[in-house]
MDAnalysis code that builds the backbone (N, CA, C; Angstrom):
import MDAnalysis as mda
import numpy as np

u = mda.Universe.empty(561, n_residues=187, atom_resindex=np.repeat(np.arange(187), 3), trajectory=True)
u.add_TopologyAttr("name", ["N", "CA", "C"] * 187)
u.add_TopologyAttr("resid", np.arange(1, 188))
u.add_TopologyAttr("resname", ["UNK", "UNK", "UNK", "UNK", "UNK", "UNK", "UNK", "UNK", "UNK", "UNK", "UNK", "UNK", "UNK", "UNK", "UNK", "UNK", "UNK", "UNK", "UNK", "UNK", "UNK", "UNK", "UNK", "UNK", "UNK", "UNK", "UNK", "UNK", "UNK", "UNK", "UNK", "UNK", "UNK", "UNK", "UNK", "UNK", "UNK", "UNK", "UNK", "UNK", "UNK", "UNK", "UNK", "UNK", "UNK", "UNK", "UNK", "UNK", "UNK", "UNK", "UNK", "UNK", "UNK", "UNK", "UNK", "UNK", "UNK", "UNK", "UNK", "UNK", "UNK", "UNK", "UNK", "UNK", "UNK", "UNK", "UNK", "UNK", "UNK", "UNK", "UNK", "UNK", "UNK", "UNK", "UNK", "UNK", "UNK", "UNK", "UNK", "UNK", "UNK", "UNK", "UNK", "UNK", "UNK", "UNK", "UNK", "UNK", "UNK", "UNK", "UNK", "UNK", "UNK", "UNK", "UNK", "UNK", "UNK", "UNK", "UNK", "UNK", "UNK", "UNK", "UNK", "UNK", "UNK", "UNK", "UNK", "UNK", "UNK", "UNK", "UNK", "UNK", "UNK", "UNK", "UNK", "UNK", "UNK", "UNK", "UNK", "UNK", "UNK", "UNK", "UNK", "UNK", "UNK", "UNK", "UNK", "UNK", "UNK", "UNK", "UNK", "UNK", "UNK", "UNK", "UNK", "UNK", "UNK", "UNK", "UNK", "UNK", "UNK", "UNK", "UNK", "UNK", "UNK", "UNK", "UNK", "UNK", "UNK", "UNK", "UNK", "UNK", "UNK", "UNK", "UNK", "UNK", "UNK", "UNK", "UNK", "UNK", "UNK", "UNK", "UNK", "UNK", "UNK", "UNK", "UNK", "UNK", "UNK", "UNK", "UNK", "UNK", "UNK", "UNK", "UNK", "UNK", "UNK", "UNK", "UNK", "UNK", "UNK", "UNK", "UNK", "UNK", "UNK", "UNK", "UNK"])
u.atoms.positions = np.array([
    [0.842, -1.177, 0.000],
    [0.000, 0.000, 0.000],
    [0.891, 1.246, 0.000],
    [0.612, 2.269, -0.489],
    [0.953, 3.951, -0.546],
    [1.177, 4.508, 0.722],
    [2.808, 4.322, 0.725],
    [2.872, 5.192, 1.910],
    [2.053, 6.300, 2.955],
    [1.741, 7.602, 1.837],
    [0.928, 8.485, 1.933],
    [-0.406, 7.874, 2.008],
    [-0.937, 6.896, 1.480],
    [-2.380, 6.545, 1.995],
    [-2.296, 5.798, 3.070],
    [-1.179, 5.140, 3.149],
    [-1.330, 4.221, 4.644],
    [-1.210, 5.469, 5.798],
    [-0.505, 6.662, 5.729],
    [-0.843, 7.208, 6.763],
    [-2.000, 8.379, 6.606],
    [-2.542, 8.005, 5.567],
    [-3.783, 8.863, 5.858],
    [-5.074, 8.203, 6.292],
    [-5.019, 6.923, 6.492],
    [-5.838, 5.674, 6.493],
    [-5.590, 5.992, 8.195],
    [-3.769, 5.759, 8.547],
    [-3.812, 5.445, 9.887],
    [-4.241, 6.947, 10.909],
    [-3.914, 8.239, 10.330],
    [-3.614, 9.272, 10.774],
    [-4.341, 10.306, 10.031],
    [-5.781, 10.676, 9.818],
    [-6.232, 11.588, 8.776],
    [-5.906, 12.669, 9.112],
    [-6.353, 13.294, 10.629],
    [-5.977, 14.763, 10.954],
    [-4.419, 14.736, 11.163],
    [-3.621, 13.979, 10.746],
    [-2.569, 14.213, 10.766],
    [-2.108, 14.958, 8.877],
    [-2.937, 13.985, 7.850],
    [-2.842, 14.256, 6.461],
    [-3.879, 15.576, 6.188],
    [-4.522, 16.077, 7.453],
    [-5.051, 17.708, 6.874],
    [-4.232, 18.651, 7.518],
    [-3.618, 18.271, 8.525],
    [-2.374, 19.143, 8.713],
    [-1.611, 19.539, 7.479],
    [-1.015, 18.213, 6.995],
    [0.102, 18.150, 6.252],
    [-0.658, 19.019, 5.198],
    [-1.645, 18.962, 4.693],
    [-2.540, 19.495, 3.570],
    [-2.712, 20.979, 3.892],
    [-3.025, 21.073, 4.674],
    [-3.186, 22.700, 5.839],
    [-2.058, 23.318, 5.631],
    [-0.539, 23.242, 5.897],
    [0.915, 23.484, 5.784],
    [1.119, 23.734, 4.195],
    [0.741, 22.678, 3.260],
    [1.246, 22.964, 1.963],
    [0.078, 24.153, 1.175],
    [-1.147, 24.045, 1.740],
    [-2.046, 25.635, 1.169],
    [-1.222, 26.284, 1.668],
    [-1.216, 26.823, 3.014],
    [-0.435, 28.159, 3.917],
    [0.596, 28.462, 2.895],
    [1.854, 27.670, 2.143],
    [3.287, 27.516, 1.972],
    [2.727, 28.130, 0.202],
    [1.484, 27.983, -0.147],
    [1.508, 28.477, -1.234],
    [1.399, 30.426, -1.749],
    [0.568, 30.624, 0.014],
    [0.323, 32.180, -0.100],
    [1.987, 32.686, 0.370],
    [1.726, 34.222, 0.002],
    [3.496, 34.733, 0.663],
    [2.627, 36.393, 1.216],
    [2.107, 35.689, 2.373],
    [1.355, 37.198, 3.312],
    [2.355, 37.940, 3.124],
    [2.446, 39.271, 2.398],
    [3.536, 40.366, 2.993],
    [3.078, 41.893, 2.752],
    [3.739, 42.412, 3.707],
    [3.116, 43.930, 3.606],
    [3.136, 44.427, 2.324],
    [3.540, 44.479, 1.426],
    [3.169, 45.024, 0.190],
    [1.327, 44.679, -0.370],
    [1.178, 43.239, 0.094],
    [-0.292, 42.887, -0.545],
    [-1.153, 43.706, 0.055],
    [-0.875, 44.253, 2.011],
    [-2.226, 44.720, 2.194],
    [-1.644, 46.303, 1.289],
    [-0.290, 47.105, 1.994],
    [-0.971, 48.110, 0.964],
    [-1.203, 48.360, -0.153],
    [-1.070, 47.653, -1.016],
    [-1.481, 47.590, -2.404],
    [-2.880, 47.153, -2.460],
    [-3.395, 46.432, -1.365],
    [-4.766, 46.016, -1.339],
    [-5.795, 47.599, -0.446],
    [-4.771, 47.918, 0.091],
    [-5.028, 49.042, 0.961],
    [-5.950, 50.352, -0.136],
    [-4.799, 50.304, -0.895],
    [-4.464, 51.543, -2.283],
    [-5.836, 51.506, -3.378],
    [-5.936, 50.207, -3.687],
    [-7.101, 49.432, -4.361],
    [-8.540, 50.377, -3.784],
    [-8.347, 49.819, -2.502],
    [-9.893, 50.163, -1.532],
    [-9.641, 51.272, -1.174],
    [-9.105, 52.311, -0.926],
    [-8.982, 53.777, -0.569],
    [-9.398, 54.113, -2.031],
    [-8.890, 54.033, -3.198],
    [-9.031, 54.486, -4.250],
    [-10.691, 54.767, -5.247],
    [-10.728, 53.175, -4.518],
    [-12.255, 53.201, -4.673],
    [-13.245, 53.762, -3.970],
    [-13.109, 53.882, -2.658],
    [-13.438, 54.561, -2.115],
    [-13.950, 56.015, -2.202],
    [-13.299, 56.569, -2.359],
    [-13.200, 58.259, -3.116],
    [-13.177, 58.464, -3.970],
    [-13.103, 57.744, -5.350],
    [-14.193, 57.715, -6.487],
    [-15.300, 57.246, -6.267],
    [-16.093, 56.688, -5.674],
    [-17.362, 56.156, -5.417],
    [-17.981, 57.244, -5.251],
    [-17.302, 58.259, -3.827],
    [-17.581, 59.432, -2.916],
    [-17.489, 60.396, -4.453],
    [-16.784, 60.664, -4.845],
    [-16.897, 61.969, -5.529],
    [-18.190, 61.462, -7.066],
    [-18.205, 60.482, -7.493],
    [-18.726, 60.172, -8.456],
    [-20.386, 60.500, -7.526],
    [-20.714, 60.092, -6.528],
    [-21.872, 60.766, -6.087],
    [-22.131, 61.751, -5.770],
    [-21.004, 62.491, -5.134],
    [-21.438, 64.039, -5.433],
    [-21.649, 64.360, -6.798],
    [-21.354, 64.689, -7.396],
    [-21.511, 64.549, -8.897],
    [-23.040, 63.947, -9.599],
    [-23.547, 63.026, -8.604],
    [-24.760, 62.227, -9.432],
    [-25.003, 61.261, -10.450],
    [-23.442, 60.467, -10.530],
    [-23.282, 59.938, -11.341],
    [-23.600, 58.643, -11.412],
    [-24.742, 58.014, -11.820],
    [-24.856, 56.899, -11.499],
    [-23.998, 55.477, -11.684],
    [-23.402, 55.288, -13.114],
    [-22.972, 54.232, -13.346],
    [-21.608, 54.730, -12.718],
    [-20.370, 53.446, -11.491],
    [-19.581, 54.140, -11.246],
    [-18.325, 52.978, -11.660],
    [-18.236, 51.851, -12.440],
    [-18.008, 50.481, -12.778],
    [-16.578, 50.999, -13.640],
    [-17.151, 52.027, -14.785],
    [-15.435, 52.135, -15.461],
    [-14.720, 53.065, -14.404],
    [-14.973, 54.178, -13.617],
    [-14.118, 54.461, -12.644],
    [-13.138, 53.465, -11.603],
    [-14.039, 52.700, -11.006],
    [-13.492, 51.387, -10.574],
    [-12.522, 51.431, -10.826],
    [-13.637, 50.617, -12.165],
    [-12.158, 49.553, -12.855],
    [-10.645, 50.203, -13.144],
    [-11.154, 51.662, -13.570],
    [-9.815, 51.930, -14.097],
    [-9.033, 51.892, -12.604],
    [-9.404, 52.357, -11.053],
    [-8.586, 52.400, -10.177],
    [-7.756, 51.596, -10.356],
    [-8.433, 49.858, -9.797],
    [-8.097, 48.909, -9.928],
    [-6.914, 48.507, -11.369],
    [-7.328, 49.037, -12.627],
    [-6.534, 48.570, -13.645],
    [-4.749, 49.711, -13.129],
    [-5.020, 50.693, -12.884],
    [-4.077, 51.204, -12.736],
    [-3.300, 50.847, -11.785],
    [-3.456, 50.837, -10.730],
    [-2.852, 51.046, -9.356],
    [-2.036, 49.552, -9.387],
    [-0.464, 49.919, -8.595],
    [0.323, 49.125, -8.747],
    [1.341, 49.632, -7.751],
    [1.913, 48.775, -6.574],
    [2.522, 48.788, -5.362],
    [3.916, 49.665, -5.572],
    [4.637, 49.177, -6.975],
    [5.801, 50.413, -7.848],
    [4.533, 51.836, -7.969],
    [5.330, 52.723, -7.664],
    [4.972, 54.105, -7.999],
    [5.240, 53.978, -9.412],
    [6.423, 53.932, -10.357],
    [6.736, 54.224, -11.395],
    [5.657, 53.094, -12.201],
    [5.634, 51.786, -11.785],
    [4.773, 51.095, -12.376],
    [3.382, 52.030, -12.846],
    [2.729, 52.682, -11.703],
    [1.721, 53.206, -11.359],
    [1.680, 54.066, -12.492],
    [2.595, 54.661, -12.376],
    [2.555, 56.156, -13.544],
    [2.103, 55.761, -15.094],
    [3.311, 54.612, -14.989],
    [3.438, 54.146, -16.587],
    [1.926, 53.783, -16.718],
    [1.161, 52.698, -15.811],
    [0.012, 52.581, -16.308],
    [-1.020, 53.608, -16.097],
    [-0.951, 54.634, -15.543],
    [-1.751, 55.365, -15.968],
    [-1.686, 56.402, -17.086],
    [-0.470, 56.733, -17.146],
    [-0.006, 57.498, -18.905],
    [-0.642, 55.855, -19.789],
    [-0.545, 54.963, -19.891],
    [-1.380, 54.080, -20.840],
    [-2.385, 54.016, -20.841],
    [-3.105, 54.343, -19.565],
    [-4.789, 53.823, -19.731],
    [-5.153, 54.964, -20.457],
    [-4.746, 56.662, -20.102],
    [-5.075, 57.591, -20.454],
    [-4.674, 57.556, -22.231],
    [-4.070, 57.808, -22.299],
    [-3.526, 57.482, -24.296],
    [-4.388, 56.218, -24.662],
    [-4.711, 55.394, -24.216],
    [-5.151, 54.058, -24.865],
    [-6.474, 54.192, -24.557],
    [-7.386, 55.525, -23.376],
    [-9.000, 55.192, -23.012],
    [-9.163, 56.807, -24.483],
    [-7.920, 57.655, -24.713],
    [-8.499, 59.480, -25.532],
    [-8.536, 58.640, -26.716],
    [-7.770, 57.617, -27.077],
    [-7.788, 57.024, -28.500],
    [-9.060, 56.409, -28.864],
    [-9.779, 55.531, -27.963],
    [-9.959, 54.802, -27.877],
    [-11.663, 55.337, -28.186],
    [-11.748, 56.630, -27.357],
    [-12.974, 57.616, -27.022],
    [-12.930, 58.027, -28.642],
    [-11.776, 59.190, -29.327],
    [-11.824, 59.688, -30.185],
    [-12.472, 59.120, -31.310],
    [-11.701, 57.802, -31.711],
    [-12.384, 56.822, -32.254],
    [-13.270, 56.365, -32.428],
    [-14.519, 56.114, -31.664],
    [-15.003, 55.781, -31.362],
    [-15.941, 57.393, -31.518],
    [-15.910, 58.478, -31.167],
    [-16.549, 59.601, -31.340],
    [-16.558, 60.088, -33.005],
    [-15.145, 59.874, -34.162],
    [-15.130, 59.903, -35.086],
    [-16.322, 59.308, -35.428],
    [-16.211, 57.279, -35.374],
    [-17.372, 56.745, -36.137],
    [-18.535, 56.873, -35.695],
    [-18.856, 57.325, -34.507],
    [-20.290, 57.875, -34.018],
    [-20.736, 59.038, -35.015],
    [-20.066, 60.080, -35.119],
    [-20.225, 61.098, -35.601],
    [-20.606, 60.851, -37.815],
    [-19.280, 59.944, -37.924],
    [-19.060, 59.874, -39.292],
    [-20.072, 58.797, -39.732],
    [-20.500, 57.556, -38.994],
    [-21.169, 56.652, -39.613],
    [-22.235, 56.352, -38.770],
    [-22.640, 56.923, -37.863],
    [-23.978, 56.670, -36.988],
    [-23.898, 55.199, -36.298],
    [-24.843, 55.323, -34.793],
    [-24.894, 54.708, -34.183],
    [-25.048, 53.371, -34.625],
    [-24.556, 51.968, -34.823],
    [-24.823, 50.522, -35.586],
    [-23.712, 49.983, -34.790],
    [-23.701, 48.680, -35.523],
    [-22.966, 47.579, -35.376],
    [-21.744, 47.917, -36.320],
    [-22.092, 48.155, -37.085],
    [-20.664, 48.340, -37.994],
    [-20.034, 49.588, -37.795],
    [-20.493, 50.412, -37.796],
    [-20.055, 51.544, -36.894],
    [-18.876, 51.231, -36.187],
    [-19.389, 50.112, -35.039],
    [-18.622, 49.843, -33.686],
    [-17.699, 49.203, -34.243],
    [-17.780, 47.592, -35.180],
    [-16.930, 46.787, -36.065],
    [-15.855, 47.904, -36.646],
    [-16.104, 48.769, -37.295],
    [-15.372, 49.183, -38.372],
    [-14.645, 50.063, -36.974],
    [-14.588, 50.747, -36.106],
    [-14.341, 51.435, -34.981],
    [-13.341, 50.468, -34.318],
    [-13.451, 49.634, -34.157],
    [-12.926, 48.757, -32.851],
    [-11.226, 48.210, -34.210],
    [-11.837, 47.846, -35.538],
    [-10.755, 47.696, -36.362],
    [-9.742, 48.949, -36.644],
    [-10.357, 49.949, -36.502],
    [-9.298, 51.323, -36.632],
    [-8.755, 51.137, -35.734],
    [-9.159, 51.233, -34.258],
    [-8.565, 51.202, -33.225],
    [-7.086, 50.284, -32.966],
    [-7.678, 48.907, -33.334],
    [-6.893, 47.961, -33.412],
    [-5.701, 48.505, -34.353],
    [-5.876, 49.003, -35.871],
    [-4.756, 49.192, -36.481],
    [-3.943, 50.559, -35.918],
    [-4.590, 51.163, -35.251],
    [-3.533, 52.135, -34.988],
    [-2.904, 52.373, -33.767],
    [-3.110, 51.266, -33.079],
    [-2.586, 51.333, -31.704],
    [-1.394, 49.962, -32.120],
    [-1.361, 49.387, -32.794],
    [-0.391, 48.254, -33.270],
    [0.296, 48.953, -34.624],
    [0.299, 50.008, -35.201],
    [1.214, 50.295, -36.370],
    [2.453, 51.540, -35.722],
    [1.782, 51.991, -34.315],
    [2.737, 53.337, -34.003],
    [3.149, 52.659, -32.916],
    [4.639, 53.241, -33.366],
    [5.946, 52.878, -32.886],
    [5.650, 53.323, -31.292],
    [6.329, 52.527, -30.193],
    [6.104, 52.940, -28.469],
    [4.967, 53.173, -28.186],
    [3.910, 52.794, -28.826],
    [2.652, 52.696, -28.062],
    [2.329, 52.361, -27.050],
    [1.402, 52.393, -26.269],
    [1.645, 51.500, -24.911],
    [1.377, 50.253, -25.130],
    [2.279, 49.715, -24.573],
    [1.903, 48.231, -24.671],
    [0.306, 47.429, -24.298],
    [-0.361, 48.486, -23.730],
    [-1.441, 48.009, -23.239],
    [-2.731, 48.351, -24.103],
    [-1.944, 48.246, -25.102],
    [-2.968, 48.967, -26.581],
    [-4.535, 47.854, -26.662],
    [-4.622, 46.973, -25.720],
    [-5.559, 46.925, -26.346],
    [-6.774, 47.259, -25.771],
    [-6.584, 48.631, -25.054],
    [-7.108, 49.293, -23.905],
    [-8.242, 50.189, -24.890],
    [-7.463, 50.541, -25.870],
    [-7.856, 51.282, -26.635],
    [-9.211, 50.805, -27.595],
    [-9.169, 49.271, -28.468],
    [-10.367, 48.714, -28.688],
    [-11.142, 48.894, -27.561],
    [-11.419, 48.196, -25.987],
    [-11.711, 48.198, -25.745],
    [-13.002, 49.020, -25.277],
    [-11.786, 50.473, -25.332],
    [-12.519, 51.754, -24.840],
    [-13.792, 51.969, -26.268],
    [-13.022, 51.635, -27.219],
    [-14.004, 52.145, -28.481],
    [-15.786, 51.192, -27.776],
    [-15.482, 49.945, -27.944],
    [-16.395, 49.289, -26.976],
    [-16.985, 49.490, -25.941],
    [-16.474, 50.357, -25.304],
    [-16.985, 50.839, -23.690],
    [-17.870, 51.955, -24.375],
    [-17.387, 53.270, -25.470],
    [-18.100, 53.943, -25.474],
    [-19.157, 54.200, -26.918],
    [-19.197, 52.902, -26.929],
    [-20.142, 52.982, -28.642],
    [-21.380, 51.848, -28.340],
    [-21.184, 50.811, -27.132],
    [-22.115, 49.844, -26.993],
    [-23.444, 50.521, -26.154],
    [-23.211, 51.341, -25.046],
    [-23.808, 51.944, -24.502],
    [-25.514, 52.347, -25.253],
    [-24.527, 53.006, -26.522],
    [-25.948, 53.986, -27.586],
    [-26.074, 52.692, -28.267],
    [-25.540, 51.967, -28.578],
    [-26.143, 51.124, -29.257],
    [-26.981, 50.149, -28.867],
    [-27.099, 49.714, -27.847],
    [-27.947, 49.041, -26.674],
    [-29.751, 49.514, -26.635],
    [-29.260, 50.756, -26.395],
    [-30.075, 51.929, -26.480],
    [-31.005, 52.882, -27.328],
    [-30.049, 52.513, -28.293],
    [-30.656, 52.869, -29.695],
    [-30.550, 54.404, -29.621],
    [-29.780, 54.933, -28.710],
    [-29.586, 56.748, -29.056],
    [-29.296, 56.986, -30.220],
    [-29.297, 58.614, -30.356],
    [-29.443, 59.279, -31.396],
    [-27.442, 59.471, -31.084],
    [-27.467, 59.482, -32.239],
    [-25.391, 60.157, -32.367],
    [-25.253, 61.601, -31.562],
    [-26.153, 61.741, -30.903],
    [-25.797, 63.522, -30.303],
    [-25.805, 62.925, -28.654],
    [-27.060, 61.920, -28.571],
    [-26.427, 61.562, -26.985],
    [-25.436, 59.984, -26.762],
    [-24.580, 59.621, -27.944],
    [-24.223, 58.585, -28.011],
    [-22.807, 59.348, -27.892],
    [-22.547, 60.657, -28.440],
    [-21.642, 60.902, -28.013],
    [-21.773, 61.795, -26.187],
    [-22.296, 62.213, -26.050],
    [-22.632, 62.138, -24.340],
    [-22.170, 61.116, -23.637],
    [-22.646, 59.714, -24.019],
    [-22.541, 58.788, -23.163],
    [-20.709, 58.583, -23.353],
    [-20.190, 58.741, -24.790],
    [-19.374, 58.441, -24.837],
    [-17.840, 59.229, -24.186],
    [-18.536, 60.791, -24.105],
    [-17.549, 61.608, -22.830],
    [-17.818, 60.974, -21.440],
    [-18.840, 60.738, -20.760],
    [-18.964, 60.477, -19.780],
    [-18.292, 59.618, -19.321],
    [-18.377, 58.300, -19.852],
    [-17.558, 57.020, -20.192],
    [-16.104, 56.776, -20.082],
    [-15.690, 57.926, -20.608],
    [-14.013, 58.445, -20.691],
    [-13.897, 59.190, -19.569],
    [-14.408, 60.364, -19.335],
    [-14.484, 61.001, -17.979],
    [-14.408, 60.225, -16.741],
    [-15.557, 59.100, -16.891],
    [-15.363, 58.152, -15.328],
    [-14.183, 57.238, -15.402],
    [-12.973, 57.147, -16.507],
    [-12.325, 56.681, -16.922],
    [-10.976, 56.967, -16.239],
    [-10.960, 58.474, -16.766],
    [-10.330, 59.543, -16.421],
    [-9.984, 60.012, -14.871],
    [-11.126, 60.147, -14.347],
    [-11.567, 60.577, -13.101],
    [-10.838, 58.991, -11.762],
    [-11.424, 57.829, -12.746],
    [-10.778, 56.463, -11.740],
    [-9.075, 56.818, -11.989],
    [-8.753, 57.078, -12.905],
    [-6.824, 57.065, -13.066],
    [-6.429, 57.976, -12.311],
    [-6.943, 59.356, -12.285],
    [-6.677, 60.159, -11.127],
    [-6.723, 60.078, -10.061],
    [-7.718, 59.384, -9.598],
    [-7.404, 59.141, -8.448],
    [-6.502, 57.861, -7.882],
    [-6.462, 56.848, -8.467],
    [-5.674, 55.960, -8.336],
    [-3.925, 56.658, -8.196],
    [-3.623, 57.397, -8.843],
    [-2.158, 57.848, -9.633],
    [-2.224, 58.718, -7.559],
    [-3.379, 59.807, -7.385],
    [-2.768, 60.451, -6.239],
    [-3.189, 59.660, -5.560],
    [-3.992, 58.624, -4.866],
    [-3.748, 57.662, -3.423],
    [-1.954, 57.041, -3.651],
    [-1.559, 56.874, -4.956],
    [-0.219, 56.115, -5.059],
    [0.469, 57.192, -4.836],
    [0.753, 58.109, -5.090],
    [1.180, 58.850, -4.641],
    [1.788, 59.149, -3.362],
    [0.189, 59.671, -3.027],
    [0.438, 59.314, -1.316],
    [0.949, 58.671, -0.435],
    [0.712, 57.382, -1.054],
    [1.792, 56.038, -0.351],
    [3.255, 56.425, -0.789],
    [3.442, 56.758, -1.468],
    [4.660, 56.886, -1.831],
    [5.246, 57.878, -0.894],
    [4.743, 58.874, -0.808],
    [5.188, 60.153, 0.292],
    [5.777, 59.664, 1.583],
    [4.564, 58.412, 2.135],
    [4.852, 58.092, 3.102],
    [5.888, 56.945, 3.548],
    [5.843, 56.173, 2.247],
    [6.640, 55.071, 2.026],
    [8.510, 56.091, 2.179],
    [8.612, 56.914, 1.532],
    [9.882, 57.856, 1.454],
    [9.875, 58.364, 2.578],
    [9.020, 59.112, 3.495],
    [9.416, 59.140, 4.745],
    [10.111, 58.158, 5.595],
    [9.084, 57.104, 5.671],
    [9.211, 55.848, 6.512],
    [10.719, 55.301, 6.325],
    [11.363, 55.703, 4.889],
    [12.909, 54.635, 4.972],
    [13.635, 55.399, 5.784],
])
């Protein structure tokens, strides 16, 4: 018989120990996770808060962008937020062009999401996170199209969209910040 089964046969709470020890041995608790987990939830936090003063109901791409940005490196931090920002104005513009030039549709968005794609992959040092930029075309063309708006509030939805975009990177970039201030004190 199997070693390991003969003593799990003879000794079980001895084999959920052993089982108990090798989960634990897989996490690595360390202060960087909470404040980076810290940074996350403060961030959100006060976009939530200001997005309601404001009246803003949907508050999901602010979030996200906290969350997409924020990163325990300060410099990390920066870089991704100079990308989300270049990869969410492209992404908007685009996306406001074919609103404007070919009206609210499906192909609209198709033919939108393919510009996007080619011009965030043909220019040289783009951000690597180019494909932030389809995306965004998607974030702000599905909305009216869902909806069936007219191209005058499809582009509305589609500033707003970028704005709560905008508004999540900012604040993410100064809570990191902040840590950082304090992190440079603290050495």
């Amino acid at each position: 018989m199997n070693t390991m089964m003969s003593r799990t046969l003879i000794n079980p709470k001895r084999r959920l120990i052993e089982i108990e020890k090798a989960i634990i041995a897989q996490f690595d608790l360390k202060k960087v996770a909470f404040l980076y987990a810290s940074r996350i939830l403060i961030g959100a936090a006060i976009t939530w808060l200001l997005l309601d003063l404001l009246h803003i109901e949907k508050k999901e791409w602010a979030l996200i962008s906290v969350a997409i940005v924020s990163e325990p490196d300060f410099g990390d931090l920066r870089r991704n937020t100079i990308s989300r920002i270049i990869n969410t104005i492209s992404g908007c513009l685009i996306g406001i062009v074919f609103i404007v030039l070919t009206g609210v549709n499906i192909y609209s968005l198709f033919l939108a999401i393919a510009v996007a794609i080619f011009m965030s992959t043909i220019i040289k040092k783009y951000p690597s996170s180019w494909k932030l930029a389809p995306s965004t075309v998607i974030a702000v063309m599905t909305p009216a199209i869902f909806q069936q708006a007219s191209w005058q509030d499809a582009l509305q939805i589609a500033l707003l969209r970028t704005s709560e975009v905008m508004l999540g990177c900012v604040v993410a970039f100064t809570v990191g910040w902040f840590f950082s201030l304090f992190k440079k004190k603290a050495e």
